[in-house]
C-alpha angles and dihedrals in degrees: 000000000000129000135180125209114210098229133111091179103109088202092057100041082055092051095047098041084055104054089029095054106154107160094198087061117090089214111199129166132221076258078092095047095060091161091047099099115229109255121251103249094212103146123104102236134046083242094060094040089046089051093045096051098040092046100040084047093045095048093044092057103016091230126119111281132216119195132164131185126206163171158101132319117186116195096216087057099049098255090315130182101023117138092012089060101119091039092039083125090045128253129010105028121269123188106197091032082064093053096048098053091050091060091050094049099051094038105131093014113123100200109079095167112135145160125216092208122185128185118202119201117192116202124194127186113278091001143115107255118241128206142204134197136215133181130175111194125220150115144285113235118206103250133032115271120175144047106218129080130019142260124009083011108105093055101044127094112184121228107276095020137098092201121082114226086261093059095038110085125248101254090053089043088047091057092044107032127108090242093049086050096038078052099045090048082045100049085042098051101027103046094113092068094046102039093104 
């Protein structure tokens, strides 16, 4: 049983190969499929970024597709920056741009309440495609603590917890994480597909 996940970040292929760990599923990227082009995430909503990747990689190749789509919502900021998580900064991707212009986005402001939420679409040839959804709560502190991770790490401190996901390991952030409970909703109610 082969599956591709539709992903070309090392950091997150990593992630996701960890918590996924199902040792029957020949997990390959679109790291394989160099010739394959990225697909424009244009839709307004993770639901509708996770659904386009899974469904334009699964029709190119005709194998069983995994996307996910995430970020951050921060409830100061009305939900931003959502769906422009990765690109907060602007073009091309920055991590610690987009770090920077969060704190100065929520300085002065008193609530620091905020999600990491990740939605995760399965496509299989000549099938509807399904979805899942993950969040893990929290707040946004005001400097950077941690060395781990990557992105919004540094700054997020999961519900329950004093460290932020930077400073977790990878194994604890694995188990608590959006994407680990967007992945453990995915291999429950989705075993039938991957049960090779």
């Amino acid at each position: 049983m082969k599956i591709i996940l539709a992903t070309r970040n090392p950091h997150k292929l990593e992630e996701i190969r960890a918590i996924f760990n199902a040792g029957h599923l020949d997990v390959c990227s679109a790291l394989d499929f160099p010739d394959i082009p990225d697909t424009i995430e244009d839709r307004d909503t993770f639901e509708g970024n996770a659904i386009k990747k899974a469904q334009e990689l699964c029709d190119a190749t005709g194998i069983m597709a995994l996307a996910d789509d995430s970020g951050l919502e921060v409830d100061a900021l009305n939900g931003a920056p959502g769906v422009y998580s990765a690109r907060y900064a602007g073009e091309p991707c920055d991590y610690a741009a987009n770090n920077d212009k969060l704190l100065r986005e929520l300085h002065g402001k008193e609530n620091r309440t905020a999600r990491f939420r990740t939605v995760i679409a399965l496509a299989r040839p000549n099938e509807d495609p399904i979805t899942v959804e993950g969040i893990c709560p929290g707040i946004i502190i005001d400097q950077l603590r941690g060395e781990h991770g990557f992105g919004y790490d540094p700054l997020f401190v999961p519900d329950g917890f004093s460290e932020t996901f930077a400073e977790l390991s990878a194994e604890t952030k694995n188990k608590i994480s959006h994407r680990a409970r967007a992945l453990a909703k995915a291999s429950t109610h989705w075993k039938l597909f991957f049960a090779g």
